[in-house]
C-alpha positions as CSV (number, residue, x, y, z in Angstrom):
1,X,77.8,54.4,32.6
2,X,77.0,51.0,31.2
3,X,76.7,50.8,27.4
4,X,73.9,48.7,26.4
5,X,73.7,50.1,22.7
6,X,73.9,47.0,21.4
7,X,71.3,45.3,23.6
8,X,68.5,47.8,22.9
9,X,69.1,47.8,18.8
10,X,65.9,47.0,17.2
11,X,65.0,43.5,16.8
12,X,64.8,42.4,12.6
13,X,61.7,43.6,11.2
14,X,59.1,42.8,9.2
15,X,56.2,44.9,10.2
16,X,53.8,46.9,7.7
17,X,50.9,48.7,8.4
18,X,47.4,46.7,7.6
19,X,45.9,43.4,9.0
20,X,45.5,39.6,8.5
21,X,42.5,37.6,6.9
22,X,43.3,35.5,9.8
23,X,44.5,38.2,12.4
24,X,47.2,36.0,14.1
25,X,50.3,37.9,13.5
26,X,48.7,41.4,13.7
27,X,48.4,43.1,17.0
28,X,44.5,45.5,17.9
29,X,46.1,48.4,16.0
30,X,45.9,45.9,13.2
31,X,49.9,46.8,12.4
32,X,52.1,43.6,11.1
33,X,54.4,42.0,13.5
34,X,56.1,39.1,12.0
35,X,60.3,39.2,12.9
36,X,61.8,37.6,10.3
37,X,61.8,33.5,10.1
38,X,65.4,33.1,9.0
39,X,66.5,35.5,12.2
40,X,64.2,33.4,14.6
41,X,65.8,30.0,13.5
42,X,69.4,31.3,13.7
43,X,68.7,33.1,17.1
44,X,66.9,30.9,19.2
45,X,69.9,28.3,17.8
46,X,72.1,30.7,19.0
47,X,70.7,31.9,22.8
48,X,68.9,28.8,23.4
49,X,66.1,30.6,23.8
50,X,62.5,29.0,22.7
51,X,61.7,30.1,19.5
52,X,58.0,30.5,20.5
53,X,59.5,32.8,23.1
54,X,61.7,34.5,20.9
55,X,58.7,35.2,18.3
56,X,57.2,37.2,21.1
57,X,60.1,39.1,22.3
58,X,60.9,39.7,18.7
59,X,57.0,40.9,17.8
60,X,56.8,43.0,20.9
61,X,60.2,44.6,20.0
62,X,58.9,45.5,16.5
63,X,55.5,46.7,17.9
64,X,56.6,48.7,21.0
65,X,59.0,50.0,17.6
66,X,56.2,51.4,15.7
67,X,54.3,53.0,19.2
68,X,57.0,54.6,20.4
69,X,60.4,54.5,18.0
70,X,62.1,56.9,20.5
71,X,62.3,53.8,23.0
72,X,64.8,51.6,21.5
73,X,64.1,49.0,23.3
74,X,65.3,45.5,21.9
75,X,64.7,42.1,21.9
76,X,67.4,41.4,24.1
77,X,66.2,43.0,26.7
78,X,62.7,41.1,26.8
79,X,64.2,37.5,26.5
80,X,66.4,38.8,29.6
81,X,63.5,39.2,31.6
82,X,61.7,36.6,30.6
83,X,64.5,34.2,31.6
84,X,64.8,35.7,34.7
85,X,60.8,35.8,35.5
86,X,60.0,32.3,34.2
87,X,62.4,30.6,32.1
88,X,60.6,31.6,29.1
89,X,57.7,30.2,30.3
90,X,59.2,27.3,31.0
91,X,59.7,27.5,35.4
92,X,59.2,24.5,37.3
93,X,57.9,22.2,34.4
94,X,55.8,24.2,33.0
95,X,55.4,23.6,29.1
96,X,55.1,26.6,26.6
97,X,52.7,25.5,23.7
98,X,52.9,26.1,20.3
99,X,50.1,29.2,20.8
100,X,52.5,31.0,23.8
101,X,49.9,30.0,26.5
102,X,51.7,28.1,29.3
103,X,50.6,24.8,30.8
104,X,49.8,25.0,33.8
105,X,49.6,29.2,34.1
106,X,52.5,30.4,36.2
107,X,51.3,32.0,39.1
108,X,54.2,33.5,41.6
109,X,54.4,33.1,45.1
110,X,52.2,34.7,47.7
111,X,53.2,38.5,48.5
112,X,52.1,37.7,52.0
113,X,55.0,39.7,53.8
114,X,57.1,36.6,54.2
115,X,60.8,36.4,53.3
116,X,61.7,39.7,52.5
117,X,58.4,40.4,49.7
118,X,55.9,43.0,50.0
119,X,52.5,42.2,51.8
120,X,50.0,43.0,49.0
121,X,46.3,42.3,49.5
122,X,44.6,41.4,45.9
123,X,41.2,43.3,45.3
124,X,38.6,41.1,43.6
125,X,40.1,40.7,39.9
126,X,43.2,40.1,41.0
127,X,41.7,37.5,42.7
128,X,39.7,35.9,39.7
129,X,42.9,35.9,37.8
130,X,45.4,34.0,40.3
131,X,42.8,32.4,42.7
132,X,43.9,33.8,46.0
133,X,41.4,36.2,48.0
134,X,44.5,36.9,50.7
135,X,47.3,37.9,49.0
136,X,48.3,39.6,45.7
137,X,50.5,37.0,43.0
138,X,52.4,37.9,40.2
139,X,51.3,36.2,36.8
140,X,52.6,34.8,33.8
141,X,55.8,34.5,32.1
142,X,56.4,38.0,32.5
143,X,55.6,37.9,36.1
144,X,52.7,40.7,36.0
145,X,51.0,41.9,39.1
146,X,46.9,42.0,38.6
147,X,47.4,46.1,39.0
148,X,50.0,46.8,35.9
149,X,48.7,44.4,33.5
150,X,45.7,45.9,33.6
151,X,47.2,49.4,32.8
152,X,49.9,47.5,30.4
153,X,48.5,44.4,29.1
154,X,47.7,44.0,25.0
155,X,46.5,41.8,22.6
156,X,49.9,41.0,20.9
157,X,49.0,38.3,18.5
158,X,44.9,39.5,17.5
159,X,43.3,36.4,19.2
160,X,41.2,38.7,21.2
161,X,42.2,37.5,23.8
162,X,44.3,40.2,26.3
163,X,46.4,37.4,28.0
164,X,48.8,37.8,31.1
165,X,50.0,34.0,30.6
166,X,50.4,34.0,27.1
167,X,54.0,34.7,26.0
168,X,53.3,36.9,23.2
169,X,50.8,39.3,24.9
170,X,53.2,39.4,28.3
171,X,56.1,40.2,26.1
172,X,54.1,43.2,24.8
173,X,52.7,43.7,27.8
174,X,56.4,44.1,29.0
175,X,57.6,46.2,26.1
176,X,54.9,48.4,26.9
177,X,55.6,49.0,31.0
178,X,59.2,49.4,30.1
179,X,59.0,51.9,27.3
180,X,56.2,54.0,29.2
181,X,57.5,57.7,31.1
182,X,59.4,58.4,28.1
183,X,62.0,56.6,28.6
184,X,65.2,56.0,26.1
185,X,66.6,52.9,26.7
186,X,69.8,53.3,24.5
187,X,71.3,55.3,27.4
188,X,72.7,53.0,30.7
189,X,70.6,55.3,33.0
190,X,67.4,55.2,30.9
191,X,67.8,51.0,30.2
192,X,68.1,51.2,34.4
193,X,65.4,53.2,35.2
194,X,63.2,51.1,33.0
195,X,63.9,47.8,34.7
196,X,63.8,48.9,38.1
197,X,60.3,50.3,37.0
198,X,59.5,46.9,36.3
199,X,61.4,45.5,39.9
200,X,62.5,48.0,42.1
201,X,65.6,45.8,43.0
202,X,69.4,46.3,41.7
203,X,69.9,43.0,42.1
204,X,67.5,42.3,39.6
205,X,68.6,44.6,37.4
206,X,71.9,43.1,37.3
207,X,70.4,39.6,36.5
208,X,68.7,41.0,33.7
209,X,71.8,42.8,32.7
210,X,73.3,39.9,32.5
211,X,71.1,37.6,30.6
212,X,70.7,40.5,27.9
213,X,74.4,41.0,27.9
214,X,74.8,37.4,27.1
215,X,71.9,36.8,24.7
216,X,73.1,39.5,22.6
217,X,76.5,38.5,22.6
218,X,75.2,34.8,21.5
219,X,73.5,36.3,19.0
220,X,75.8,38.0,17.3
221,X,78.3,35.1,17.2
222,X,78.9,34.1,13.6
């Protein structure tokens, strides 16, 4: 069995329950998500990571946290998919802006059937969110299909907007499909199950293994 203890350890928190004059760092539940700055300077110098990237795998981390504590799902394990998906929002050129909204929004390739992907046919707001009528596309940085973002999608950072290609809702959005079943994440078998929830592939799993294996290990370097 894979330990991944160490991967799936709470992210540092600074979370309260209440709500902003402003409402930018609180998510629709109106509970505080702010990790803590001195932790997102020293880890994004750390991982390499963006730190507007980190901010929202950090703030998902603490949110999914309060919903559902028996998850233990960390921030590790976000930024590994995230790297894997986009780049941190960063794939092919695209920028990630100060507000976590990409520039252009990432929109995956076509799952027309071709080169070894499923054949997916969008229905209509699938559609209006990508621009294809023919064939289904993942979006965002997370890499969402149309179908699960509606059932996981969130508000992270209270703009009122629910936004597949802004970092911080996807990374909630994320936390959310991941931590949903029930699933513990501090076990190797329930960290697996959750990922190949997210992409039935053990390839992928392994990449994401990886990338969280090595993030946390950066992080922890003194």
């Amino acid at each position: 069995m894979v330990d991944i203890s160490a991967l799936t350890a709470p992210a540092v928190r600074d979370a309260e329950a209440g709500s902003t004059r402003d409402g930018r760092d609180a998510n629709a539940e109106g509970v505080m998500a702010a990790p803590d700055p001195a932790w997102l300077a020293r880890t994004a110098k750390r991982t390499g990571i963006p730190l507007v990237a980190l901010r929202a795998y950090g703030r998902a981390s603490i949110l999914e946290a309060t919903s559902r504590p028996g998850c233990h799902l960390g921030w590790a394990t976000l930024a590994a998919i995230g790297e894997v998906e986009s780049a941190h929002g960063t794939i092919a050129g695209t920028r990630l802006l100060k507000d976590g909204r990409t520039s252009p929004r990432i929109v995956g390739p076509a799952l027309d059937g071709e080169g070894g992907v499923a054949a997916i046919r969008p229905d209509p707001d699938g559609a209006r969110m990508h621009g294809d009528d023919t064939w289904e596309h993942a979006i965002g940085p997370m890499q969402f299909l149309p179908s699960s973002w509606r059932t996981f999608g969130a508000d992270a950072d209270a703009d009122g907007v629910v936004d597949a290609s802004d970092i911080d809702d996807a990374a909630f959005g994320a936390a959310r499909h991941l931590c949903s079943g029930g699933l513990d994440l501090r076990s190797g078998s329930g960290w697996t199950r959750a990922v190949l929830r997210y992409n039935a592939s053990d390839a992928y799993v392994r990449k994401v293994f990886s990338a969280a294996e090595a993030y946390g290990r950066s992080a922890s370097k003194g």
